[in-house]
C-alpha positions in Angstrom: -31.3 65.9 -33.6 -29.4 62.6 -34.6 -26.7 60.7 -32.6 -24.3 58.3 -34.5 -24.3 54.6 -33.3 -20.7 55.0 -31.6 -22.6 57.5 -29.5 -25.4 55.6 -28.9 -23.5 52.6 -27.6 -21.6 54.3 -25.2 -25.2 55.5 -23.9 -26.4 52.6 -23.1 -22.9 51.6 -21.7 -23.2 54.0 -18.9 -26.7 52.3 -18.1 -25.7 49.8 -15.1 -23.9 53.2 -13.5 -26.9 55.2 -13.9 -29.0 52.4 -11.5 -29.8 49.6 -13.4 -32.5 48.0 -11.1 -32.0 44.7 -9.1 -33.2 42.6 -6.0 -31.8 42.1 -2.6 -33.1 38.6 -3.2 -31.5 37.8 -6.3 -27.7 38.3 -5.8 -26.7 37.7 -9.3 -29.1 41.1 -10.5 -27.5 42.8 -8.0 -23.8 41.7 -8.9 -25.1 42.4 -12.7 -26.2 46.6 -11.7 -22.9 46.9 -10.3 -20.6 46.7 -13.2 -19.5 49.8 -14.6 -20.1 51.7 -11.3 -17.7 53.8 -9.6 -18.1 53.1 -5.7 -16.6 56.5 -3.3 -15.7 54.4 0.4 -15.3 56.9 2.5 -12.8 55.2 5.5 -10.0 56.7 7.6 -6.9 57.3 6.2 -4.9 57.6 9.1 -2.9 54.6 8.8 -0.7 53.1 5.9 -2.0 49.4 6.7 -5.2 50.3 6.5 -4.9 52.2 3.4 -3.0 49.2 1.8 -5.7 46.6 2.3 -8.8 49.2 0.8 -6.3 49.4 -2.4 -6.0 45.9 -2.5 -10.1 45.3 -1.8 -10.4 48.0 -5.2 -8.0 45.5 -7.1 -10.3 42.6 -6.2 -13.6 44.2 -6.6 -12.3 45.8 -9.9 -11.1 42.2 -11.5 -14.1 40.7 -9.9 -17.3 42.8 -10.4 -15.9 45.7 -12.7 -16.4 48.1 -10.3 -14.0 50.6 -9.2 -13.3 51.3 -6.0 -12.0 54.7 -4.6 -11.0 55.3 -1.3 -12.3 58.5 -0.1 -9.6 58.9 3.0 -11.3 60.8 5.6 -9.3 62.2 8.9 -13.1 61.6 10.8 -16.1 59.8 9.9 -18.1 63.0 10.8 -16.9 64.3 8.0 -19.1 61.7 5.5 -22.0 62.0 7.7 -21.8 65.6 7.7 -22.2 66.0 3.8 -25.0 63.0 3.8 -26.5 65.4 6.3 -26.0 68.5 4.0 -27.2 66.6 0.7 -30.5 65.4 2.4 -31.4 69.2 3.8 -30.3 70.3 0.4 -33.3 67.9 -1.2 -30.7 65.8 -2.8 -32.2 62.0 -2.3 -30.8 60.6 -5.2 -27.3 62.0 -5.8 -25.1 61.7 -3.2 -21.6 61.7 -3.3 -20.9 58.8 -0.7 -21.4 55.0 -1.5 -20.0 53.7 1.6 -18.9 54.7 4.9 -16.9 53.6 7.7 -18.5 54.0 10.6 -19.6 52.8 13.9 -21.4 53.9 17.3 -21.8 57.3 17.6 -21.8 58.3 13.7 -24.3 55.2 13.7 -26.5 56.8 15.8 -26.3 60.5 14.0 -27.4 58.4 10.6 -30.2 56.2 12.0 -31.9 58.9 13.7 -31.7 61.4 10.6 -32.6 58.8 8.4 -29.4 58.7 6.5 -29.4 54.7 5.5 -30.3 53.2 3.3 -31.5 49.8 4.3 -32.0 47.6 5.7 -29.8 44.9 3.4 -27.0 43.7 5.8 -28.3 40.3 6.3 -29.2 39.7 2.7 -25.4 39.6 1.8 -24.5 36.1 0.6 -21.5 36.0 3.1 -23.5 37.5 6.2 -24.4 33.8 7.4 -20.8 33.0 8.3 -20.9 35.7 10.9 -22.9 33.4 12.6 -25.4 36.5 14.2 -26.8 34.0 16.6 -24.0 33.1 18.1 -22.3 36.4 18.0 -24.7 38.9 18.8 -22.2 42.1 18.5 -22.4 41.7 15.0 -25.9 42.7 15.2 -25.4 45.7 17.3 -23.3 48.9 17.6 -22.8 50.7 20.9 -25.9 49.0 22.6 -28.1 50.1 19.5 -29.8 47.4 17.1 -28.5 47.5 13.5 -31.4 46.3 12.1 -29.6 45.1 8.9 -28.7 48.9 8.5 -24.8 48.3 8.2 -23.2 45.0 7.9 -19.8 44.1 10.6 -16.6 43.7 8.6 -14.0 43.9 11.6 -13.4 43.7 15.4 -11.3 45.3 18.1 -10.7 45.4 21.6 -8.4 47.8 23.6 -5.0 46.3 24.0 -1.9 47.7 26.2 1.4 47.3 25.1 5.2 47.7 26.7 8.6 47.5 26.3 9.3 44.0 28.3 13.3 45.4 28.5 12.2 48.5 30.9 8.7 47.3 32.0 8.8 44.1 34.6 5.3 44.1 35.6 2.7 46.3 33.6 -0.7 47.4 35.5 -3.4 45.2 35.1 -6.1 47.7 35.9 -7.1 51.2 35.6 -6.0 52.1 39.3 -2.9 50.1 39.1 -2.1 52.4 35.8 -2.2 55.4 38.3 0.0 54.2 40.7 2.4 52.9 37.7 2.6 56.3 36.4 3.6 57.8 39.6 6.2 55.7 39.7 7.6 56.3 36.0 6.7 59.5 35.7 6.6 60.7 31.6 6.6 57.3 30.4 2.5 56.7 29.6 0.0 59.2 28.0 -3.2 59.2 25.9 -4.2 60.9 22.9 -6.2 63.6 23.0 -10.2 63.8 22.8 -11.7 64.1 20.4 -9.7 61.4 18.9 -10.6 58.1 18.6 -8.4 56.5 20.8 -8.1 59.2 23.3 -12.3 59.2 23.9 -12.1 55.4 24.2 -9.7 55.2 26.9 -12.3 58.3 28.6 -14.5 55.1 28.5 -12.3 52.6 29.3 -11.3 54.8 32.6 -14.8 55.0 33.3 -16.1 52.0 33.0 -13.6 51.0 35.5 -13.9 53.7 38.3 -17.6 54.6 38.1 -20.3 53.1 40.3 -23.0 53.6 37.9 -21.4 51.6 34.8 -25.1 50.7 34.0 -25.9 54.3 33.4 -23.4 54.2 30.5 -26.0 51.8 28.5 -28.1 53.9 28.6 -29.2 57.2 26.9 -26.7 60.1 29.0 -30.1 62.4 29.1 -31.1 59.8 31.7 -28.2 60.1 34.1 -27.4 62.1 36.6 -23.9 63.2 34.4 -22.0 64.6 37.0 -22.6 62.2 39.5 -21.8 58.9 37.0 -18.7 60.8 35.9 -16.7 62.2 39.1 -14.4 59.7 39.7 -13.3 60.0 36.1 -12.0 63.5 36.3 -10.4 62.8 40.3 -8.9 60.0 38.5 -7.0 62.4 35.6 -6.2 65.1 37.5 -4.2 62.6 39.9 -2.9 61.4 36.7 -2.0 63.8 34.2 0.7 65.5 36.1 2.3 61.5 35.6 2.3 62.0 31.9 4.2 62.3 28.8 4.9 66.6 28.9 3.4 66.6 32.0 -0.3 66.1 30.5 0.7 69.6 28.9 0.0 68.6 25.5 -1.0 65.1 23.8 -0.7 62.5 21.0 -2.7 63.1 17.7 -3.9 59.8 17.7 -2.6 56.0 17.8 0.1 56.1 15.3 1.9 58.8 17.1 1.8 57.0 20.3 3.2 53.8 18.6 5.9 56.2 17.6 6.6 57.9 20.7 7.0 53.9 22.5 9.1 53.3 19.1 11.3 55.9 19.9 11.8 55.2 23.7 10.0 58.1 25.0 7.0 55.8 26.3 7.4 52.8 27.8 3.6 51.6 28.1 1.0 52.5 25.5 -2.3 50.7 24.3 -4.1 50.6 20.9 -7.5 49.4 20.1 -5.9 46.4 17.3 -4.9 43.7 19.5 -2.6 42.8 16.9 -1.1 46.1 15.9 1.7 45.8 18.2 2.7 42.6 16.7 2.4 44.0 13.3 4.7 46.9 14.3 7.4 44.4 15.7 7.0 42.6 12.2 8.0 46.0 10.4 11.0 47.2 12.7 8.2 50.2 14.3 8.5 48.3 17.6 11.4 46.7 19.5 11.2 42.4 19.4 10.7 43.0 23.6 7.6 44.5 23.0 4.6 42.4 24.7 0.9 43.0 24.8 -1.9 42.2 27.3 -5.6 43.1 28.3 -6.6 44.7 31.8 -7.7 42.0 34.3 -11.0 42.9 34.4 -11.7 43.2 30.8 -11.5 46.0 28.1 -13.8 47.4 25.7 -14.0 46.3 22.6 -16.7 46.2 19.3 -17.2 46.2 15.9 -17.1 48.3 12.9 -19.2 48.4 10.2 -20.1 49.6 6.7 -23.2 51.3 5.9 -24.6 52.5 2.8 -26.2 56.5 2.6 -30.1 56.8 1.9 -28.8 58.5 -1.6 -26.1 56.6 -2.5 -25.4 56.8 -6.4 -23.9 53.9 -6.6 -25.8 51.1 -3.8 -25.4 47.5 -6.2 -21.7 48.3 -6.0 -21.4 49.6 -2.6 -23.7 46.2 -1.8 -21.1 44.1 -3.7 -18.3 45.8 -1.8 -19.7 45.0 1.7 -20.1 41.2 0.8 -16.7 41.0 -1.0 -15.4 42.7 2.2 -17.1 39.8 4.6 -15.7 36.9 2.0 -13.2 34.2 4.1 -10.7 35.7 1.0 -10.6 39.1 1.7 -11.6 39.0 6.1 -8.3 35.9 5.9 -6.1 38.6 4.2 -7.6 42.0 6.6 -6.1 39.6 9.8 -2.6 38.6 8.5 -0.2 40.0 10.7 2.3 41.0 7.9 -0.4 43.0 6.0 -2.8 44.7 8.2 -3.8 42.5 11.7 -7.5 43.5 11.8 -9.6 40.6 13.6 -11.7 38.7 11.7 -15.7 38.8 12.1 -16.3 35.6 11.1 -17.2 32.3 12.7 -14.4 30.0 12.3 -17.4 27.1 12.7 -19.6 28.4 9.7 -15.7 27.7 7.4 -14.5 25.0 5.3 -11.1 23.4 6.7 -9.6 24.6 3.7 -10.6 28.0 4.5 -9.9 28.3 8.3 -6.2 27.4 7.2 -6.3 30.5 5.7 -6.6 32.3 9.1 -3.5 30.9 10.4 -1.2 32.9 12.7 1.4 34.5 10.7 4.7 32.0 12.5 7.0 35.3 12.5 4.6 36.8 14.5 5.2 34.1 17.5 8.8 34.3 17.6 8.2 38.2 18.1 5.2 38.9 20.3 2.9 36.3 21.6 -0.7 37.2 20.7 -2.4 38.0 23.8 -5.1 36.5 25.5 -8.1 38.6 25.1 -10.3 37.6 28.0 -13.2 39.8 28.9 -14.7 42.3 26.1 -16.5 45.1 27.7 -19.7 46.7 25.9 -19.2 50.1 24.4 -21.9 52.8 26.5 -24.5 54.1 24.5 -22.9 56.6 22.1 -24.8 59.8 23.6 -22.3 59.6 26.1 -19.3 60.5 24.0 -19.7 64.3 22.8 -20.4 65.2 26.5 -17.6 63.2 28.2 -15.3 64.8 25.1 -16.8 68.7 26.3 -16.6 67.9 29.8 -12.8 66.8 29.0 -12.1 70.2 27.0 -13.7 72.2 29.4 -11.7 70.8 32.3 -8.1 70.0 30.5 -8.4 72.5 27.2 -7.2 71.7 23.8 -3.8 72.0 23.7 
């Protein structure tokens, strides 16, 4: 059999996709194997923001490094981890279909212990030093576990309530406060519902506060006496869902439809888990200009996300390009501007030129609108083997509606 030399050119073309070798060591080989490769991120797509900044992250990484960038929108990151899952039992170690995941905590968890990662390469990215680890140990661990170098931080949040400062004079400052607030405005505050994101972190949030075992919650749930650790977070809803939106009949899909519900005027207190997500909805006309933000008195949880990179990832030099590209002072300056997404920044303004820290500016429209709030104490996320059992114990007691 003969092949003409058109034929044979775009052969070797395809090389560098196929897994042209490099070293974690030498950034420019790595760099080099990722041209010409196709990298499948797969992140939630729940939010048009969010969505906006990956396309714009596939424009950079395309003019940059050749590499193109598709944005696998996923509804859950259990979904991804479900087909790494499903490729490895199906003996496919090379092939995989994911580059890049989303992910933090609990999803984590499911990949470190089923040896799903590949790794570890996180601190080996060129821009991983301006995290400043030592100074900022979160970005070295997710939900109490070590990463181990396993996935490497690219944003922050921290639960953040919002209201409408034309109906609201005094917000409640702490979990039992928010009880006897409801009672008083009966309709105007709700939740989403587990197992939604937002809906399973305020669960913890709730729990954290009312519990007299918080120190159970760091650790593994199979050492806990469940029931015990958890009582006064189900006495606590059922005092407070008759308060809610419906009635605590039904709930919110997630935090977009809550933003819309206080949009509309049906809510007059919400939270999110951006702290700058109401300002960014004042900025585009989602939220009214009396809209003001602030964190619980005695702290709110907050963390990191990460991406990691699957065990059989096709694609690794480009999904390792993509991570470091993603903690650049370009592209982490851009994810926190107000006016196009508002995601915190996980670098250490100390480890930045001047030059660059101007970059990170407050956007000004932003202070005329809502002031940012001050974020005072972050609370560490429990060990992720808490959340499917707090998420079961909530179905089993409230149903999915």
């Amino acid at each position: 059999m003969t092949y003409s030399r058109g034929l044979l050119v775009a052969a070797l073309s395809l090389l560098p996709t196929m897994g042209q070798a490099y070293e974690l060591s030498d950034w420019e080989s790595v760099t080099e194997a990722a041209r010409g490769q196709t990298v499948y991120w797969n992140a939630w797509g729940g939010d048009p923001r969010t969505n906006a900044y990956i396309d714009w992250v596939a424009e950079q990484v395309d003019k940059r490094y050749a590499i193109d960038l598709e944005h696998v929108k996923v509804g859950d990151t259990g979904e991804a981890v479900t087909r790494v899952l499903a490729e490895k039992a199906a003996g496919n170690d090379e092939q995989g279909a994911v580059d890049l995941i989303w992910l933090n905590g609990e999803n984590f968890a499911a990949m470190k212990d089923n040896d799903l990662l590949y790794g570890p390469w996180a601190e080996q990215l060129p821009h991983f030093p301006l995290t400043a680890p030592e100074q900022n140990p979160e970005v070295r661990e997710d939900f109490t576990l070590p990463v181990e170098g396993y996935e490497a931080p690219w944003g922050r949040a921290q639960i953040t309530f919002y209201y409408d400062s034309a109906r609201v004079d005094a917000p409640p400052r702490s979990i039992p406060a928010l009880l006897d607030w409801a009672r008083a405005h009966p309709g105007r505050f709700t939740y989403p519902q587990p197992p939604a994101f937002l809906g399973t972190t305020f669960l913890k949030q709730a729990l954290l506060a009312l519990t007299e075992h918080r120190e159970a919650l760091y650790a593994p749930v199979d050492e806990a006496d469940f029931e015990s650790v958890t009582a006064p977070l189900w006495a606590y809803l059922d005092r407070l869902h008759p308060t809610l939106w419906r009635e605590g009949e039904s709930f919110p899909a997630g935090g977009p439809q809550m933003r819309q519900l206080m949009g509309d005027g049906a809510l007059s207190l919400a939270f999110t888990f951006t702290p700058s997500a109401p300002a960014a909805a004042v900025l585009d006309y989602q939220l009214p200009p009396t809209t003001r933000s602030y964190i619980l008195d005695d702290g709110t949880l907050g963390n990191v996300h990460f991406v990691a990179i699957p065990f059989n990832a096709q694609h690794k030099a480009g999904a390792l390009t993509v991570a470091n590209f993603l903690l650049s002072p370009e592209a982490q300056a851009r994810k926190q501007d107000l006016s196009l997404w508002g995601d915190a920044t996980v670098l250490d303004m100390s480890r930045l030129s001047p030059k660059q820290r101007e970059a990170f500016a407050r956007d000004g429209r932003a202070a005329e609108s809502l002031p940012p709030p001050s974020l005072g104490e972050t609370l560490r996320e429990p060990h992720p083997s808490w959340i499917e059992p707090l998420e079961k114990a909530w179905r089993q007691r409230y149903g999915a509606q």
